[in-house]
N, C-alpha and C positions, 0 to 999 in steps of 0.2 A: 642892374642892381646886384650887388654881392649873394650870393648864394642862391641864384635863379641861372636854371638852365636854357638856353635860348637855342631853337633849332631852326636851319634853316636848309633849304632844297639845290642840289647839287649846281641847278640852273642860277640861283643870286650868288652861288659862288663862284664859279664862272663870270656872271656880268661883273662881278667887286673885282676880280685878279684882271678880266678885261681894262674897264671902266678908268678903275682905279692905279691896278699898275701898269697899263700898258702892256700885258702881258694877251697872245693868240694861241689859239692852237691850231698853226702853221707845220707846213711840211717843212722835216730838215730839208737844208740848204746845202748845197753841191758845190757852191762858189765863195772864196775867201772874201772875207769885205774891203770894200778900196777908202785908203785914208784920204782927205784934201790933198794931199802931193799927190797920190796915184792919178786922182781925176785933171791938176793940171798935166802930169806928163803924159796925159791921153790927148786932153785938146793940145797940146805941143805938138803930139806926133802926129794926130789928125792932121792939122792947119799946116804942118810939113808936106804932108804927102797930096796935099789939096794944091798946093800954092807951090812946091821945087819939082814936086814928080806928075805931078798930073790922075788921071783916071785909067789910061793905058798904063799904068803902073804894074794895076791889080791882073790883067788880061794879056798884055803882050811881053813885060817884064818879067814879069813873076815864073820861073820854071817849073817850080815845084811849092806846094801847098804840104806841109808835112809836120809830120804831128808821132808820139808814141801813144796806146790805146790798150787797154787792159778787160780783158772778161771775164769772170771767176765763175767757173766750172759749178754749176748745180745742179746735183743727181736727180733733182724731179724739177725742170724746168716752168712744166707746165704751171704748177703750186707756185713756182715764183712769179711768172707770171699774173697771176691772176691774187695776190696779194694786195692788198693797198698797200699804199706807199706809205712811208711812216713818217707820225706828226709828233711833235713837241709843244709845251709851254714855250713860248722864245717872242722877245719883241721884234717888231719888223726890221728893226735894225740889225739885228740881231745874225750873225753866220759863223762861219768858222773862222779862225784866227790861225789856218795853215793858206799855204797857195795851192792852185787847183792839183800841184801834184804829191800835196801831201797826203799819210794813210790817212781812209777811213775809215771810221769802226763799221762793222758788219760784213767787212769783203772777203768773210771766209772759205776756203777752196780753193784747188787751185788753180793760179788763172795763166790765161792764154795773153801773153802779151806781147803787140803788133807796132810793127813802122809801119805809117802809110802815107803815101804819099797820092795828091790830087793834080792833075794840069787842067788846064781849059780846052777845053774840046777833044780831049782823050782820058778823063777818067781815072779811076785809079789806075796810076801808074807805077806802083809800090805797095806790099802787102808781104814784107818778108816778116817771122814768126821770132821772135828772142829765144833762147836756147835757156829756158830755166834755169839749169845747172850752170849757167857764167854767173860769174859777181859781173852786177851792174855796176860798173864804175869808168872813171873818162878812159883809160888803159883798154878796156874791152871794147866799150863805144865805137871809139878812134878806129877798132882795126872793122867793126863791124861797118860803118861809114865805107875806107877804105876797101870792102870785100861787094859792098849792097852798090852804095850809090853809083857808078860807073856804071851801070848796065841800066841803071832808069834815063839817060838824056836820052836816048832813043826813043823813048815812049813819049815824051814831052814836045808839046808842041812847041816851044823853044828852047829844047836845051841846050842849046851852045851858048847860053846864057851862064848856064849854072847857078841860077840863083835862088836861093830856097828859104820860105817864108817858116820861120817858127818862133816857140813862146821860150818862155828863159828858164827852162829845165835847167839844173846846175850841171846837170852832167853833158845834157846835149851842147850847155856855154861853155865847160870846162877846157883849160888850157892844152889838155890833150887831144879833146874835140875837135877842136882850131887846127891841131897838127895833122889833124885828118884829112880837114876839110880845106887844108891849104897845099896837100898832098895829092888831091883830087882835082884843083884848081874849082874849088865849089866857094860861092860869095853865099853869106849867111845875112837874112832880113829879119831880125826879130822883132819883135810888136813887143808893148809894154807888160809889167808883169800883172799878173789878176787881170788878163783881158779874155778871157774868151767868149766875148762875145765880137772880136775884132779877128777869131780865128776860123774862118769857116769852115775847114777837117771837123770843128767840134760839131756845127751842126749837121754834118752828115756821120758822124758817131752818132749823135741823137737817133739818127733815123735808122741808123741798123739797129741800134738796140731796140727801140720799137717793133721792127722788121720780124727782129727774132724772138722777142716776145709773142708776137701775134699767131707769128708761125709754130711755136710751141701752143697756145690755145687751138688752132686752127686742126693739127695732126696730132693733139691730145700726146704732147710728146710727156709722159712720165717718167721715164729714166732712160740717161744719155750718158753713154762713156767717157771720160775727157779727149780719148781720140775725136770720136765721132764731134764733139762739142766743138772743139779746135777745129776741121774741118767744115763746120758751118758756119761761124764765125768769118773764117775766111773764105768762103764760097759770098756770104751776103756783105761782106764789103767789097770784095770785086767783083762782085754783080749791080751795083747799085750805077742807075742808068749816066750817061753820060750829059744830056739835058736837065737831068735834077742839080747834079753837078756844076754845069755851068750857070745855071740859074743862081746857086749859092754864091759862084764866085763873084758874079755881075752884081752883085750887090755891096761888093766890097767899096766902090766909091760915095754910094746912099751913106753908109756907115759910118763913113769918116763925118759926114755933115750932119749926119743925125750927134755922135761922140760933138762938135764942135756947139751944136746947137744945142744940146741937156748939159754940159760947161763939165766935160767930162765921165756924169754920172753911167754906170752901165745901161746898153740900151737892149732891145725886146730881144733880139739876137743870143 
């Protein structure tokens, strides 16, 4: 009725913006969302690698497992840790509308960022540090390719393969990249874009960050140098055991059948 004031408890408004529009209060989301094309070119490349290449694909093909990986430096680790993680309004559907390597807001500090590379049955095989002060662009890439990767097929238990599994970073696909990597006699396997859950580096990235979260709760780390940060960083990914490792990658064939069998949709991975 016009000139009655009507009040109502934080909780009916909540269930209305639920209920009504669809709307949760959800943690932000870390992964771009995939359109209907994205989800066929997933069962495409699934039912490709099920049915031309097989499951020895993932395990005696593949040389290299490789991925770039970022940590941003914070002075009181321990407090970031032990934060909750933060929620929004946002419907389920609802994510970002960049790809997994665009910026995110809040990744202030600065960070340590990593090439790494995984094999089956040896581990990180790759753990070299990007030099802050270069411009990232394909020019620099190319020579950093060129300088790193030759000295990883030795660590690989196939590298005279040279074949190296990654996601479609523009710079690591860039036309200069290629001139790297065709300098190096390196074959490049990339998965489709907005998969990673098709890239198992990511979830052993999952798990060192966790690692070294816990580790900072555990030794009450409250303030860390960027040196010392950087250092641990790359102490807890080439420390991360060689059986967790392969367990990740033996999974690679499950994945494609699970991708084939959700008709694309991302899976738990």
């Amino acid at each position: 009725m016009c000139g009655l004031e009507t009040q109502c408890s934080i909780r009916t408004v909540n269930r209305a913006v639920q209920d009504m529009m669809g709307y949760h209060y959800l943690n932000t989301r870390q992964k771009g969302l995939m359109s209907k094309k994205d989800h066929s070119i997933r069962v495409e490349f699934a039912r490709k690698c099920a049915e031309t290449v097989g499951p020895d694909l993932w395990l005696s093909k593949v040389s290299m497992y490789y991925d770039g990986v970022a940590f941003y430096h914070k002075k009181n680790p321990f407090d970031q840790a032990i934060s909750p993680k933060k929620k929004i309004w946002r419907k389920r559907s609802e994510g970002l509308k960049m790809t997994a390597k665009g910026k995110k807001e809040g990744n202030n500090g600065k960070r340590v960022k990593l090439y790494v590379g995984i094999s089956h049955g040896k581990g990180v095989v790759m753990c070299d540090q990007w030099d802050n002060d270069i411009k990232y662009n394909g020019e620099s890439y190319k020579q950093f390719v060129i300088d790193h990767f030759p000295k990883v097929w030795k660590k690989c238990s196939n590298g005279r393969k040279k074949i190296v599994l990654q996601d479609g970073d523009p710079v690591q696909t860039s036309q200069q990249a290629y001139l790297g990597y065709k300098k190096i006699g390196c074959k490049i396997f990339s998965i489709p874009a907005r998969s990673p859950d098709i890239n198992p580096i990511e979830n052993i990235f999952h798990l060192v960050r966790r690692k070294m979260a816990q580790e900072a709760i555990d030794r009450h780390i409250v303030s860390e140098s960027y040196e010392v940060f950087a250092a641990r960083v790359k102490h807890t990914i080439e420390s991360m055991p060689i059986d967790v490792i392969d367990r990740t990658l033996e999974s690679m064939a499950g994945r494609m059948q699970d991708i084939i069998d959700c008709k694309g949709i991302r899976i738990k991975y």
